[in-house]
N, C-alpha and C positions, 0 to 999 in steps of 0.2 A: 360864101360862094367864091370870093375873092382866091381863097385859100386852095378850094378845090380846083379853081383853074391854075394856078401854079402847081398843083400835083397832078395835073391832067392836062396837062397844057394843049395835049392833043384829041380830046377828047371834043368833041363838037358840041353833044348832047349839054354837057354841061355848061356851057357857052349862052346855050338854048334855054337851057333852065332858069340860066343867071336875068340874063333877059325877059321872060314871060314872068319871072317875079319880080322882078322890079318895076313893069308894068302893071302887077296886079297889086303890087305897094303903092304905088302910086295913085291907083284907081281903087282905092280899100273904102270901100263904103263900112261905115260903122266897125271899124277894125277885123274887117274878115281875117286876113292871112295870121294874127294873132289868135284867132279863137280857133282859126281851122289848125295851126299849128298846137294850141293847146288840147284839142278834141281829137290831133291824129297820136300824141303822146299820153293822153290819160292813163289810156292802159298801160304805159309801158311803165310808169313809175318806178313801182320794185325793180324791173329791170336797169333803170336810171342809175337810181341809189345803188346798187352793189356791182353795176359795170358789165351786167350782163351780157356778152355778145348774141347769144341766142336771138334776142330782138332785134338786130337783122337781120338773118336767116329763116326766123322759121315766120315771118310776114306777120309779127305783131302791129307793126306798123301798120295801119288803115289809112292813108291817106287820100285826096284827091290833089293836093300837092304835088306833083310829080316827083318831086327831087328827093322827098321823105320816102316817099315810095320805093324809090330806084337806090337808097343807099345802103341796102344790102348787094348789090350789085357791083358796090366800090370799095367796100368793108375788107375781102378779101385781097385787095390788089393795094392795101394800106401798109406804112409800116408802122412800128408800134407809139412811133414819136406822132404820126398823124392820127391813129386812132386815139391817142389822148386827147388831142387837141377836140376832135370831132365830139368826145365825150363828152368833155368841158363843154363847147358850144352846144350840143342837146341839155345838155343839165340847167346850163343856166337860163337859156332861151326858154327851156320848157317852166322851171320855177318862175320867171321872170312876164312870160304871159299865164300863169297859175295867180301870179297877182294882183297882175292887171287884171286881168277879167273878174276876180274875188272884190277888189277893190269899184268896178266899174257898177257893179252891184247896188 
């Protein structure tokens, strides 16, 4: 979130976002924002793994996260050094609650 406000420094919304999740991190009964974050990327897997842009555009993303939701909204207004970056932190974040939750099992 941090990252996206220095690329949006002016962007409000994401200010707003950074905020209400950190709130909802904070108040994460039983690891919600990890499973909600792994159950809003399930599907998008294959798309993960070979870099698909498509899956922000054509609304793969099912979130009620707002921020996963809305980041087809920022995908286009990215440049290439911050869309890798954005890839990386989905790849890992989504593997990395893939094993937490497989592990918590």
């Amino acid at each position: 979130m941090k990252d996206l406000i220095k690329v949006f420094p002016e962007d409000r919304e994401i200010k707003m976002l950074s905020s209400s999740l950190n709130i909802a991190m904070m108040d994460d009964p039983e690891d919600s924002v990890i499973t909600k974050f792994y159950h809003s990327f399930a599907p998008c897997e294959g798309y993960i793994d070979i870099k698909d842009e498509s899956m922000f555009y054509n609304k793969v993303i099912q979130s009620d996260l707002e921020l996963l939701s809305q980041l087809g909204n920022y995908w286009g207004r990215l440049n290439s050094e911050n869309k890798e970056t954005v890839w990386n932190y989905v790849k890992v974040l989504y593997y990395l609650s893939k094993s937490f939750l497989v592990q918590k099992k």
